[in-house]
N, C-alpha and C positions, 0 to 999 in steps of 0.2 A: 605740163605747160599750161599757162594759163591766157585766156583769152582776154579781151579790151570791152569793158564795159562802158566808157566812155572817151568820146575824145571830146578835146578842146582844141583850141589856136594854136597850140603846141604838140600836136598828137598826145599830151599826157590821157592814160589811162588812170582808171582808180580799180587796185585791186584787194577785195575784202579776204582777210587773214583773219582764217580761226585759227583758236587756240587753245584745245580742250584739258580741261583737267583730268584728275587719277583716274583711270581705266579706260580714257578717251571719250565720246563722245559717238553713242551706237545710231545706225538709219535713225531711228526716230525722235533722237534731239532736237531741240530748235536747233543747234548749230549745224547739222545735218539737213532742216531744211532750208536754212539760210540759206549756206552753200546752193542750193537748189535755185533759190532766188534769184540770182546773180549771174552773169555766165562768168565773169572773172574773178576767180575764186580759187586761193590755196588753203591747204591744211597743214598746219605743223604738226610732222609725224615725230613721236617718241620710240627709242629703240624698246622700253619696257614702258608699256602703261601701267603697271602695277606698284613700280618704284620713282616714286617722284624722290629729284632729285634738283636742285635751283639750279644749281652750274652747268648741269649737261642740258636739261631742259632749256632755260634761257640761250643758252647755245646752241641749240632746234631752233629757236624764235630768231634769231640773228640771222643764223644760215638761210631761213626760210627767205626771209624778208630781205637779206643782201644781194638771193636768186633774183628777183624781182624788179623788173622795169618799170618806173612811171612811180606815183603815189600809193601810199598803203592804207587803209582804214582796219583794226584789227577787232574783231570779236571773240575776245577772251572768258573763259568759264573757270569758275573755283581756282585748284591750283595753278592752271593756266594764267590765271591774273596775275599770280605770284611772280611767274617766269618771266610772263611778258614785261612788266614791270621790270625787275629783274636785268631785264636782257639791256631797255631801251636808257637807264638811267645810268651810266656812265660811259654809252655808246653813242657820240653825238654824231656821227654819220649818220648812224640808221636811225635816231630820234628823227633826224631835219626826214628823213623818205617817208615816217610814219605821220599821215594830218591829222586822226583822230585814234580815237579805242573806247571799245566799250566794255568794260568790265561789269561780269553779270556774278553774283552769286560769289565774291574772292573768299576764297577758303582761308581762316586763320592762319597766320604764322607761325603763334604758338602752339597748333596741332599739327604742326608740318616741321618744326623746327629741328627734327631728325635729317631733315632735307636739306639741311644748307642755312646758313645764316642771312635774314631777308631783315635788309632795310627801307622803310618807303621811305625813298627819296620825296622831293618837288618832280613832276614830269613838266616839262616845257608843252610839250602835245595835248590841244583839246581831249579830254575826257570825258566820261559819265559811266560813273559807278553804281549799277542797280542793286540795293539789298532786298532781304525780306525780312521780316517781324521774326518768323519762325524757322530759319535755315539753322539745322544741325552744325552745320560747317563755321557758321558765322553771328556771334552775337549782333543783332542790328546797330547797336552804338559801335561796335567794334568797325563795322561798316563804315558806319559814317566818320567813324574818325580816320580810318586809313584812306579815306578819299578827299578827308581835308589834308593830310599829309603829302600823297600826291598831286593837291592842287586840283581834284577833281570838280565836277559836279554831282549830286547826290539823289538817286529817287528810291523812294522806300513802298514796293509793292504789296506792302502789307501781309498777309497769308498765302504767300506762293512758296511756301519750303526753300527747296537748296536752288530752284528756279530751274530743273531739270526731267526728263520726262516723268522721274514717278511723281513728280509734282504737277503732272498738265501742260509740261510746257514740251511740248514737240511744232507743229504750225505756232509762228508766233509773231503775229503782226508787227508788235509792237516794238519789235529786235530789231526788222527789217526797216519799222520808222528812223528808229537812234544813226542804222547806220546810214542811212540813205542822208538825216542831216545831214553829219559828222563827214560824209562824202561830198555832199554838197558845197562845203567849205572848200574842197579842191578846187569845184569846177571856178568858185567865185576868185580862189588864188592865181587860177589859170588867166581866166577872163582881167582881172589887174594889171596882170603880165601883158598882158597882149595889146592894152589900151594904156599902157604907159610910155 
């Protein structure tokens, strides 16, 4: 069950959805303490964190989010990017509940491609796609190009590896800034509504 981190004119809530990559996301990932940050907050659990998979995964990310009342902001990590992606680009129900996502760190395609056949669509949904210079997972042009293909926007943190704890990222301010924008966008959708 997840709790109401904000209301508006509408009683909409905004609830932040993570979305961890292969092997999940252990206590001391940033997305572990995102989650912490937040009182409204779901996880998209996978039957095997060991076996990614697009179709069953993405199909975690759907169910997750269909559960869910109010607006969505999603915080996706490596393969998680893939799924979520994945899930929201020929689901236009659950695109319109989703306001934003942040994709941190998206794992290659072509070192997943065991997994399922992954096309990046255009996302209709505000994004921002964070790479690094030196993620094992991700060549940085590889980055930047799969978030022009989604339509995204692009920041490039330089020397932070796969952007995961053995890389320093457990507390991470800067996660909790993207999504607090990208949530912000709801309250401002709400606040139109209500003054229209």
């Amino acid at each position: 069950m997840t709790e109401r981190i904000t209301r508006g004119p509408d009683d909409a809530a905004t609830t932040i959805v993570t979305v961890p990559g292969l092997h999940g996301s252990e206590a001391a990932h940033w997305q572990s303490w995102l989650e912490g940050e937040f009182p409204a907050t779901c996880r998209v659990e996978q039957r095997d964190w060991s076996m990614p998979h697009l179709e069953r995964w993405s199909a975690a990310v759907r169910d997750a989010i269909g559960e869910i009342d109010g607006p969505v902001v999603i915080a996706a990590h490596s393969f998680g990017c893939l799924a979520t992606a994945h899930a929201l680009g020929p689901h236009g129900e659950l695109a319109s509940k989703v306001k934003g996502i942040l994709f941190v760190a998206p794992a290659s395609p072509h070192k997943f491609r065991d997994a399922g056949a992954f096309d990046a669509r255009r996302l209709d949904t505000p994004s921002l796609v964070v790479g690094s210079e030196t993620d094992p997972w991700m060549p940085l042009d590889d980055a930047r190009t799969l978030a022009q293909r989604w339509n995204s926007a692009f920041i490039n943190l330089g020397d932070a590896g796969h952007i995961n704890t053995a890389a320093g990222y457990g507390p991470w301010p800067l996660a909790r800034h993207f999504v607090e924008t990208l949530a912000r966008r709801v309250l401002s959708d709400v606040e139109e509504r209500a003054t229209a």
